[in-house]
C-alpha positions as CSV (number, residue, x, y, z in Angstrom):
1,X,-82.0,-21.5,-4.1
2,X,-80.4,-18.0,-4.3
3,X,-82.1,-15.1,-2.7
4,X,-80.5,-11.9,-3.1
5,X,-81.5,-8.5,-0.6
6,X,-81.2,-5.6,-2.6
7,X,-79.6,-3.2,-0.5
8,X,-80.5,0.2,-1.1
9,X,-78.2,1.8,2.0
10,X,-81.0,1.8,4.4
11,X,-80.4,0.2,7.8
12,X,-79.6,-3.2,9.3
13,X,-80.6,-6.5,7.5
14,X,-79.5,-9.0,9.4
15,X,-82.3,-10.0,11.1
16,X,-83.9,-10.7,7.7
17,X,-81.2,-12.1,6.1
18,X,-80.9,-14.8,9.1
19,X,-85.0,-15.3,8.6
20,X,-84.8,-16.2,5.0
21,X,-81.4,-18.6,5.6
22,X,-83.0,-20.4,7.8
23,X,-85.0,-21.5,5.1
24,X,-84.0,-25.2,3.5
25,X,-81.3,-24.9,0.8
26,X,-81.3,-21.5,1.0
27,X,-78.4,-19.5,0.1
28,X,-78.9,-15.9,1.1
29,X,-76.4,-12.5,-0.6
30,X,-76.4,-8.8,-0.1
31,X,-76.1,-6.8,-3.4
32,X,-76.2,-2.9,-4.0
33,X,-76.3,-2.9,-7.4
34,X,-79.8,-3.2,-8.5
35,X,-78.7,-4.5,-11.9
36,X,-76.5,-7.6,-10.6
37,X,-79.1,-8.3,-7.9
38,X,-81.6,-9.5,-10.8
39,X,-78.8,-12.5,-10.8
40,X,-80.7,-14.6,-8.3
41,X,-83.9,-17.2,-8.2
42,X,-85.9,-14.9,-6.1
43,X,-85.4,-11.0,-5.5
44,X,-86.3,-9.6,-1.5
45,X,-86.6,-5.7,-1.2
46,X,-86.1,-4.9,2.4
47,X,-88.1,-2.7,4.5
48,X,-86.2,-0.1,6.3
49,X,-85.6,3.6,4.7
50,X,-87.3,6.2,3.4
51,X,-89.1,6.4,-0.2
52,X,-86.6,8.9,-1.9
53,X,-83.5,8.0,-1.3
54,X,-84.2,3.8,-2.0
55,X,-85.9,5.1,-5.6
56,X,-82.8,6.9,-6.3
57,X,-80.5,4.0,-5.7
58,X,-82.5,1.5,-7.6
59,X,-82.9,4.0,-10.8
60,X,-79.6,2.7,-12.1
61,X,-81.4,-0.7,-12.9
62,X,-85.5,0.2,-12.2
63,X,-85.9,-0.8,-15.7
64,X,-84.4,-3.9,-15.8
65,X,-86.0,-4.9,-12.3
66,X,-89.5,-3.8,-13.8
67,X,-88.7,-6.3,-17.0
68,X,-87.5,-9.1,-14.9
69,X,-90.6,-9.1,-12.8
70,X,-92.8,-8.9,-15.5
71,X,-91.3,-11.6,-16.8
72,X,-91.4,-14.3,-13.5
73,X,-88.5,-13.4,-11.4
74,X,-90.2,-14.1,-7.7
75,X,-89.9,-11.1,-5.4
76,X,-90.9,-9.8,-2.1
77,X,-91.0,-6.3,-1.0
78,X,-91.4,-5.7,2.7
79,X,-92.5,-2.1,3.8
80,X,-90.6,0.0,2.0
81,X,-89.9,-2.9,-0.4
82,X,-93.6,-3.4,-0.8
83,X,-94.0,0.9,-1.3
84,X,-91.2,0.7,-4.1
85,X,-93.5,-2.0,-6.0
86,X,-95.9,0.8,-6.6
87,X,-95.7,4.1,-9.0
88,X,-94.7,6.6,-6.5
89,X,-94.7,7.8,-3.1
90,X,-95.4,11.6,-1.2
91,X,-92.3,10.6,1.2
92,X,-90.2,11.4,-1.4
93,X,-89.3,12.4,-5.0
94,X,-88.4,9.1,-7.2
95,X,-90.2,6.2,-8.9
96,X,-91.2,3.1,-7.9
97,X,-91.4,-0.1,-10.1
98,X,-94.9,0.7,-10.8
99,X,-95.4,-2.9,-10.9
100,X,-98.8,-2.0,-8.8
101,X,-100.4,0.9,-10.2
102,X,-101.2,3.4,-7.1
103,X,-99.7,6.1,-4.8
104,X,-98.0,5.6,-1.4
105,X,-99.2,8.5,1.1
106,X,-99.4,9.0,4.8
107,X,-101.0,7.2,7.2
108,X,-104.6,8.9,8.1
109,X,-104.4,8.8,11.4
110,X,-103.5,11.3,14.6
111,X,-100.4,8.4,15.7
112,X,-97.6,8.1,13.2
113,X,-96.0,6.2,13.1
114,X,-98.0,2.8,13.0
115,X,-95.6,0.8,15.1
116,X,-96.0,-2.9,17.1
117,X,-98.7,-5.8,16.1
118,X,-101.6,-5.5,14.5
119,X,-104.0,-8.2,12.6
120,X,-103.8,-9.1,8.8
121,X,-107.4,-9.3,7.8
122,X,-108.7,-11.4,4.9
123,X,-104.7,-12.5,4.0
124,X,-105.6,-15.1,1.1
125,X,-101.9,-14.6,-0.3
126,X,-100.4,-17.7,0.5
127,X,-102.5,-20.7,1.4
128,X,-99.6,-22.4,3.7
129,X,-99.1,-19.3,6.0
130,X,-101.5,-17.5,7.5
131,X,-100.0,-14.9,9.7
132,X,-103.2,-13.4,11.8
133,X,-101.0,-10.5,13.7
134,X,-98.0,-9.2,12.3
135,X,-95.7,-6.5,13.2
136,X,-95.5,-3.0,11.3
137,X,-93.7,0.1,11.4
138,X,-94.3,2.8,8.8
139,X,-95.4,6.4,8.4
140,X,-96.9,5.5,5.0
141,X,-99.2,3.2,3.5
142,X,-99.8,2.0,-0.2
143,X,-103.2,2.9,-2.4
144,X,-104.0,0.6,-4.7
145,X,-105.4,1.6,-7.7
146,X,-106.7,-2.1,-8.5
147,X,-108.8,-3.9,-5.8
148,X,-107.9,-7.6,-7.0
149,X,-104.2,-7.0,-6.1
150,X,-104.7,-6.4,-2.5
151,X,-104.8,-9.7,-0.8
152,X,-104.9,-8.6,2.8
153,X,-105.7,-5.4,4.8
154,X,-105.2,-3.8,7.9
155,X,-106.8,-1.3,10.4
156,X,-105.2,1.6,12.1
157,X,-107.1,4.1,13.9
158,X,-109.5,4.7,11.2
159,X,-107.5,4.0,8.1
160,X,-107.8,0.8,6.4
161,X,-105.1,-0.2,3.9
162,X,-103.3,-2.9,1.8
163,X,-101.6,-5.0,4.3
164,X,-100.7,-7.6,1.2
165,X,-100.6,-7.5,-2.3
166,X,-100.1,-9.4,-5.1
167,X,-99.4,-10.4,-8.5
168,X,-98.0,-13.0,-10.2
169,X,-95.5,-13.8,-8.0
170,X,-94.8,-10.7,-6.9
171,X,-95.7,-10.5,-3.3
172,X,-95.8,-7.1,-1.4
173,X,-96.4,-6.6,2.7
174,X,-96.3,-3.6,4.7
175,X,-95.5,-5.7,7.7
176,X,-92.2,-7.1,9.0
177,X,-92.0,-10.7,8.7
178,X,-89.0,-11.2,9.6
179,X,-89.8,-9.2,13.1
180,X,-93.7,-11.0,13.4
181,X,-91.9,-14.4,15.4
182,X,-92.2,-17.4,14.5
183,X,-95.5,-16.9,12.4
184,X,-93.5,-14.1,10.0
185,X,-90.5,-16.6,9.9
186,X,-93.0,-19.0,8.4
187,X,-94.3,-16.7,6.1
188,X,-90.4,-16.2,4.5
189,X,-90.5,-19.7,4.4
190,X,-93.9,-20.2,2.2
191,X,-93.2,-17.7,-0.2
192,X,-89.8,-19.3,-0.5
193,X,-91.6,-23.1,-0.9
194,X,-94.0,-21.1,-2.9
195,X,-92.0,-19.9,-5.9
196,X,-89.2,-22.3,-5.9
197,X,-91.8,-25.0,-7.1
């Protein structure tokens, strides 16, 4: 199975890239072009970055990404990945794949960021993996417009957002699997069983 991390010049991927090839058969690439990342079984938008400047490097091709997961190509967006799934953000100027219809906007809370563990609650997006806590860190948080796409929530301060949501198989969190231990590496790797079947 090919994935392929669109990399929209935002910060070190390594440690995701090692979660997802640890996955069985797995063959894991790096691609800037948004167009030629579409070349792959299953799509991962990364979560490091700010809103603006990944929207204008994935313009070149946001069409073509839209189409192709529309059409079945597997994806998921992690934290900013999961805000670039969605129409817009208030971070910055740009559009998202508005694959979720719904606004990204700051956290409504007095500590921004949101960083270190915090529980998933009600996560029903993939049977197999169930994370409980996870680990975030993010100024901004996605607003669905469509209550049946969120899949999972959590609780900061006194803001409660989508922690997970989904469609199809297009699976958004605003956590960091790949930095949630052994329970996040899991995760990558029921998505992964998930959509190759």
């Amino acid at each position: 199975m090919r994935v392929t991390l669109f990399d929209y010049g935002a910060g070190n991927l390594h440690s995701l890239e090692k979660a997802l090839a640890s996955a069985p058969g797995v063959e894991v690439r790096v691609m800037e072009d948004p167009v030629k990342a579409l070349e792959t079984d299953v799509l991962v938008l990364p979560g490091v970055g700010a809103f603006g400047a990944a929207a204008a490097r994935l313009e070149p091709g946001r069409e073509q990404m839209r189409r192709a997961l529309l059409d079945g190509l597997p994806c998921l967006g992690i934290c900013l990945g999961m805000q670039l799934l969605f129409d817009g953000s208030d971070e910055g100027e740009g559009l998202g794949l508005g694959l979720f219809r719904g606004r990204v906007t700051k956290l409504r809370t007095r500590r921004v960021p949101h960083i270190g563990w915090n529980e998933v609650e009600e996560d029903t997006a993939l049977r197999e993996a169930k994370l409980g806590m996870a680990y975030y860190a993010h100024s901004f948080a996605c607003r669905a417009e469509e209550p049946e796409v969120v899949v999972g929530w959590t609780t900061h301060e006194e803001d409660r957002f989508p922690a997970v949501v989904r469609k199809g198989r297009v699976l958004g969190v605003q956590y960091h699997p790949e930095k949630s231990s052994a329970v996040g590496v899991r995760f990558l790797h029921a998505f992964l069983e998930e959509v190759s079947s």
